[in-house]
C-alpha positions as CSV (number, residue, x, y, z in Angstrom):
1,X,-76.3,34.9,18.1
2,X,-79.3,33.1,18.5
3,X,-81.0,32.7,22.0
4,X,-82.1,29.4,22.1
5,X,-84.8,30.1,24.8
6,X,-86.6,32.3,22.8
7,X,-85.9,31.3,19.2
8,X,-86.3,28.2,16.8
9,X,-82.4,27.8,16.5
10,X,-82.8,25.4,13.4
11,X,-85.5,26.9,11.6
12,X,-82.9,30.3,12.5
13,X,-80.2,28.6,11.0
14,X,-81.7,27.5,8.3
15,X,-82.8,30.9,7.4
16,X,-79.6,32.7,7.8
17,X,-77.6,30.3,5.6
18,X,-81.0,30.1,3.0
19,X,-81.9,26.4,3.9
20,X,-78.2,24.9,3.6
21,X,-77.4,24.2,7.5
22,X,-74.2,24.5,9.1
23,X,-71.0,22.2,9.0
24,X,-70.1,22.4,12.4
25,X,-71.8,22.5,16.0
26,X,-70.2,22.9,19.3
27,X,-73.1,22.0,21.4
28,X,-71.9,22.8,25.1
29,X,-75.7,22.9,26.5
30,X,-77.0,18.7,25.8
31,X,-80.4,17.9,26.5
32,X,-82.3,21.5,26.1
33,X,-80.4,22.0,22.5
34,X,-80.0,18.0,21.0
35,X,-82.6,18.4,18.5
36,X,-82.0,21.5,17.2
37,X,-78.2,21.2,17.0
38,X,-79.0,18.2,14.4
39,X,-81.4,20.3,12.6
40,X,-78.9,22.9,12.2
41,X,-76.5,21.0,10.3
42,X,-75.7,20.4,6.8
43,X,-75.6,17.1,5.2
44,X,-72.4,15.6,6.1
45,X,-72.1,18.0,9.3
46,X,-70.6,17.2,12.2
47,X,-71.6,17.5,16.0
48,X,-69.5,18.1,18.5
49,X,-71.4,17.3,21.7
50,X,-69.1,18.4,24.7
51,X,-71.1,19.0,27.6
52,X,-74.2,18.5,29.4
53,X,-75.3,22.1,31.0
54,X,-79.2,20.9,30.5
55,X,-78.2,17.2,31.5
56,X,-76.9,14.5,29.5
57,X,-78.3,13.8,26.1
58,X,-80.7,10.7,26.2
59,X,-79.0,7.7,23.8
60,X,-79.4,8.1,20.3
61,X,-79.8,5.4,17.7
62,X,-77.3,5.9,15.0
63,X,-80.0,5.6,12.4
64,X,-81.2,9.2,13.6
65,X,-77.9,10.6,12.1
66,X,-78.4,8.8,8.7
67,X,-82.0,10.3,8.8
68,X,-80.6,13.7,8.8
69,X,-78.3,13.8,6.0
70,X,-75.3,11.2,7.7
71,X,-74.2,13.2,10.0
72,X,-70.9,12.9,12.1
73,X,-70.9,13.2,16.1
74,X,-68.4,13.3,18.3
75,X,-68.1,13.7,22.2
76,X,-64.4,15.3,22.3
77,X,-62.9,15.7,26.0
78,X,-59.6,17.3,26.9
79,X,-57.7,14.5,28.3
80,X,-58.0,12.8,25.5
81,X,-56.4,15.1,23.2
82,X,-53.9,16.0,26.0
83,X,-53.4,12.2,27.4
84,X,-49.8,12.6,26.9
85,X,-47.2,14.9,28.1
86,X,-46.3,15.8,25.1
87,X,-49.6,16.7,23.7
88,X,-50.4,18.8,26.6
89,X,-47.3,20.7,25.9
90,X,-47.8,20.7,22.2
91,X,-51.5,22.5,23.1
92,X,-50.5,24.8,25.5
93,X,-47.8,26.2,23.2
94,X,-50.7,26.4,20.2
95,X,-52.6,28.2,22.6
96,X,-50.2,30.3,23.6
97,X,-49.3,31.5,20.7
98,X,-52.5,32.3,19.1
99,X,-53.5,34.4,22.3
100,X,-50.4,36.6,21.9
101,X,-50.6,36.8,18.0
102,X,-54.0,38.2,18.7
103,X,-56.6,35.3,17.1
104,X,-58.0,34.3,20.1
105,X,-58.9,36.6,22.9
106,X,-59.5,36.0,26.5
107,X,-62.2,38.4,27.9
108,X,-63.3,37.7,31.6
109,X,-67.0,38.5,31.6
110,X,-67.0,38.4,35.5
111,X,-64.9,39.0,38.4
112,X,-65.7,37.6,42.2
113,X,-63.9,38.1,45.2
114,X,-63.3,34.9,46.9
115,X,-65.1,35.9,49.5
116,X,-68.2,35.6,47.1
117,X,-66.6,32.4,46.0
118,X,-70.0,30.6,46.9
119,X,-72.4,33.0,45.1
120,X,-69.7,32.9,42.1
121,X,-70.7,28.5,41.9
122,X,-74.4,29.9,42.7
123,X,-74.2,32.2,39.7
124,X,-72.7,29.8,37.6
125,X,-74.9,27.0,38.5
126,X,-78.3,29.0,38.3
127,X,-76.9,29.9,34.4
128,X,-76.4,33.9,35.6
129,X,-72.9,34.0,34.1
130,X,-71.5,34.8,30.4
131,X,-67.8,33.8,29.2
132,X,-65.2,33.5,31.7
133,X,-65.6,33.5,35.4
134,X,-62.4,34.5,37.5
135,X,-62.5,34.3,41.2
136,X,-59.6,36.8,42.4
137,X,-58.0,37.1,46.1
């Protein structure tokens, strides 16, 4: 794991994987990480950009990916890969089934009552949570 707020991710990545980059990122944070997402991938990578916790990623001119080794970028969102019925069913039951064979795992990092269901947003909002957040009864 690499604590972008304290590290150089790129020049991090670059030295775990001896100067080759990465294929893939999932880059969740935006704004704070842009930069070194790109300069963690490999030639050919891909970016998949798919949220904005930092704020929204300022527009990029496509020439900036050729400049870095033609890289790929996406911005995936779940309706569109759920937009039918059918897909959403055909997702869930993926899911599903990887959960009870064991591949993925669901681990709830927190727990609020909803009593605390505004400090729970507060938390989440001021970056104080990890993983999954679960507000019980």
């Amino acid at each position: 794991m690499i604590d972008y707020t304290k590290e150089d991710v790129a020049k991090k990545v670059k030295e775990i994987t001896k100067g080759k980059g990465v294929p893939v990122v999932f880059d969740g944070v935006g704004k704070d990480t842009w930069e070194a997402s790109l300069d963690s991938l490999q030639p050919r990578g891909l970016l998949a950009s798919f949220g904005n916790a930092s704020g929204p990623v300022a527009p990029v001119p496509p020439g900036v990916l050729n400049t870095k080794g033609s890289l790929y970028l996406t911005r995936p969102s779940l309706g569109a890969y759920t937009a039918t019925r059918k897909d959403l069913e055909a997702s869930a039951k993926s899911l599903f089934k990887m959960v009870k064979s064991g591949k993925v795992k669901i681990a709830i990092d927190q727990r609020y009552p909803l009593a605390e269901a505004g400090q729970a947003h507060t938390d989440l909002e001021g970056r104080k949570t990890t993983g999954q957040t679960v507000i019980v009864p």
